[in-house]
C-alpha positions in Angstrom: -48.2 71.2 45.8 -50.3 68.8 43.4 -48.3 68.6 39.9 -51.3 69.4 38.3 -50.8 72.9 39.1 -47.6 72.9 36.5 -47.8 74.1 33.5 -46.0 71.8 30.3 -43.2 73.1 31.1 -43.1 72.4 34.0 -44.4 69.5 34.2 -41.5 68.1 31.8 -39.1 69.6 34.1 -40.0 67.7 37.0 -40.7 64.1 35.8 -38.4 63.6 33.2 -35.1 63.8 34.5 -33.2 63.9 31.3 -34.0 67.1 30.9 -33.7 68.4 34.1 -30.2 67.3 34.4 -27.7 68.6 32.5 -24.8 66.2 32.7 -26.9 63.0 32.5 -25.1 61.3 29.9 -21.8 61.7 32.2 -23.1 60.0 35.4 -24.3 57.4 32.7 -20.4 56.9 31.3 -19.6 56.5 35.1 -22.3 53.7 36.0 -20.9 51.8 32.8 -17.1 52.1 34.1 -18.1 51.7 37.6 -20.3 48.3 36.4 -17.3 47.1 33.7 -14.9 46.9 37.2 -17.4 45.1 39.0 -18.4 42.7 36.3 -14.7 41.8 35.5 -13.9 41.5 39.4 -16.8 39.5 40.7 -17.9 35.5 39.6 -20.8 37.0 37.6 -23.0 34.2 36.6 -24.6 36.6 33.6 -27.7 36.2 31.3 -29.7 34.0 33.4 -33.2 33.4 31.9 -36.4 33.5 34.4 -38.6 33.5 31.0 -38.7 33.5 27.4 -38.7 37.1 26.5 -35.1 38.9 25.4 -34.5 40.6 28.1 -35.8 37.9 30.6 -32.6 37.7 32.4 -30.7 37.8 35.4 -27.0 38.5 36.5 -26.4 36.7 39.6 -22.9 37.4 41.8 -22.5 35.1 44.5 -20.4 35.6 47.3 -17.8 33.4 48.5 -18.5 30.7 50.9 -20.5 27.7 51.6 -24.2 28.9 50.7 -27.4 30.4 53.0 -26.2 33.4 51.7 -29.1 36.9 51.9 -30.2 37.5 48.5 -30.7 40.9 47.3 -32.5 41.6 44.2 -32.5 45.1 42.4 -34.2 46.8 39.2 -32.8 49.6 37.2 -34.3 52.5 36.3 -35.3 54.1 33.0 -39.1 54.7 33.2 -39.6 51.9 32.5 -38.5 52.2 29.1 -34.6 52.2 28.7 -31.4 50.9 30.6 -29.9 47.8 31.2 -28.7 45.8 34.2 -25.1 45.6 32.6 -25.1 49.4 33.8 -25.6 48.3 37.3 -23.0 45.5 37.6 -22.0 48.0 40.0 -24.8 47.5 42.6 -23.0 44.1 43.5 -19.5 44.7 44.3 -21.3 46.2 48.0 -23.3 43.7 48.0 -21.3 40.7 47.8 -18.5 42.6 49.8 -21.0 42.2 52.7 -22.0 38.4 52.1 -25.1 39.0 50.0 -26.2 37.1 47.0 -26.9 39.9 44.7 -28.8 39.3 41.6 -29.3 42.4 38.7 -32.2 42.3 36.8 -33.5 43.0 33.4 -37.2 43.2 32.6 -39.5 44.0 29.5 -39.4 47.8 28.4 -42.1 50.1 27.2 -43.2 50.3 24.2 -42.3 46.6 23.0 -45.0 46.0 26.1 -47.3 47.9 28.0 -46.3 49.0 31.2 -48.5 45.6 32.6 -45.8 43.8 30.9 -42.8 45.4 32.5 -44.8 44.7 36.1 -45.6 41.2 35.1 -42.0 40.5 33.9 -40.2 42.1 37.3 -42.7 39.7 39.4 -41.3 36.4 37.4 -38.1 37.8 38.1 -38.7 38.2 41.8 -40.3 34.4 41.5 -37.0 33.1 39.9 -34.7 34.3 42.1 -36.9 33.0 45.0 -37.1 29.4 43.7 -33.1 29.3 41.9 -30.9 31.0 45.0 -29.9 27.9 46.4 -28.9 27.3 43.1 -26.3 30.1 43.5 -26.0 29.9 47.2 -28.4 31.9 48.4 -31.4 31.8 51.3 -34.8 32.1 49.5 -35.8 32.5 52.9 -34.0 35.9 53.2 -34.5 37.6 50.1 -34.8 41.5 49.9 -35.6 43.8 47.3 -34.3 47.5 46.0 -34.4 49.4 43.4 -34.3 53.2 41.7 -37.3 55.3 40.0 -38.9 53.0 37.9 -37.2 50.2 39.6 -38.4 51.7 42.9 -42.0 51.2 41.9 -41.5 47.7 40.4 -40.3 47.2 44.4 -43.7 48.5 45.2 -45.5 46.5 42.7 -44.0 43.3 44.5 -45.2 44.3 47.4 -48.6 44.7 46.2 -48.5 41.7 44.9 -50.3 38.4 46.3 -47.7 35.8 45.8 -49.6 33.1 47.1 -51.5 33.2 44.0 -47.9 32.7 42.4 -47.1 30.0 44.4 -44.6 31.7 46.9 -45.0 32.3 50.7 -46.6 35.1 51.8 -43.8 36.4 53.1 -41.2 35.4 50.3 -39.7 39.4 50.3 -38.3 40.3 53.7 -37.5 44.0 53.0 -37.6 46.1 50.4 -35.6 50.0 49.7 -37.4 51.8 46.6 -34.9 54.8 46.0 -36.6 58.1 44.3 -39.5 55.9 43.3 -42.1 56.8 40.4 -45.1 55.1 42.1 -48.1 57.1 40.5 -47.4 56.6 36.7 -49.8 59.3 36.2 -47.9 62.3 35.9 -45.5 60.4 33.4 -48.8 60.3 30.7 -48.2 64.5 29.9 -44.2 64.3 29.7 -42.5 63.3 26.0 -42.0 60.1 28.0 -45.2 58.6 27.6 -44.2 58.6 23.4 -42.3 55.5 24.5 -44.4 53.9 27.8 -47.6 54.3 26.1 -49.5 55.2 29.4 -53.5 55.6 29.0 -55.3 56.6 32.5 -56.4 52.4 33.0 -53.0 51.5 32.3 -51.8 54.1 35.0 -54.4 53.6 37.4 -53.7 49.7 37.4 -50.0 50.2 38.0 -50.7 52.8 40.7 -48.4 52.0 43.5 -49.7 54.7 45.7 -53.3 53.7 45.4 -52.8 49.5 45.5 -53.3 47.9 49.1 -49.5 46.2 50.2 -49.9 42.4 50.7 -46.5 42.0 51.8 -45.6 42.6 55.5 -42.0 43.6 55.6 -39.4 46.2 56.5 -39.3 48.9 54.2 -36.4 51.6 54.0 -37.8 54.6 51.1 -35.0 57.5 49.9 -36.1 59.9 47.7 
């Protein structure tokens, strides 16, 4: 069924999961316990800066050992206009359990900057973390990438993105898992949302994951 069927009402229900679920602020208190653990049991190296902006930062955990580790990068959610990686401290403890590098992102929320601003800042992110994980003993070589809903489509965005250009490899990103991934923006413009994001239909249509041709070859694991 195309969304554009739905009425307001509707409409709201679907995209804007605050309001479609209930006990949202509870799973919320859970990811912040859940993240506090992790962050106090792990050698977080926090508030690493891959640019000049406030929230320009990183979290890296590195996992015990000599170095060449896999590094796995994700972004949090909050189309693209709330949350913080502090909330997702949690994402590591797996991850380093298993030998991986993980590093939590920030990145530049709507409406300080346009929705071009929060791609733009997740790609300098991704460029870090390529160029500093031997820093923190990790592969650039074997980097990955997740992330969930709006994180899911700054995943797609990377993929979309010609990195040469950036002065990476082609192939810098290995994989990538979007999780329940908001890749068309468009429907996002006629929620209460877009008071925030801003959206106008060239802002959308440039930041259309759905639409934009993939430049990066890789494995790709979606969940929705």
């Amino acid at each position: 069924m195309d969304w554009r069927q739905f009425g307001p009402d509707e409409i709201e229900r679907q995209f804007n999961p605050r309001k479609s679920v209930p006990d949202f602020e509870d799973h919320q208190a859970r990811h912040a316990a859940w993240s506090a653990a992790a962050r106090a049991g792990l050698d977080g190296r926090l508030d690493l800066a891959y640019g000049d902006g406030p929230l320009h930062k990183v979290d890296v955990f590195p996992p015990p050992g000599a170095g060449g580790a896999p590094v796995h990068l994700f972004f949090h959610g909050g189309y693209w206009r709330a949350q913080d990686k502090a909330n997702f401290a949690h994402v590591a403890r797996t991850l380093v359990g298993e030998g991986i590098c993980a590093v939590i992102a920030n990145y530049d929320l709507c409406p300080a900057v346009t929705l071009d601003g929060t791609v733009a800042s997740a790609l300098a992110a991704i460029a870090w973390t390529w160029r500093h994980a031997p820093d923190h003993g990790g592969d650039p070589d074997r980097l990955t990438l997740s992330g969930h809903s709006a994180g899911a489509h700054l995943c797609a965005m990377a993929l979309a993105h010609d990195w040469p250009a950036a002065g990476l490899p082609e192939d810098a990103i290995k994989g990538a898992v979007p999780i329940s991934g908001i890749f068309d923006p468009e429907p996002a413009m006629h929620t209460s949302v877009n008071a925030e994001i801003g959206l106008t239909e060239a802002i959308a249509r440039r930041n259309d994951a759905l639409r934009l041709a993939p430049k990066v070859r890789c494995p790709v694991e979606l969940f929705v």
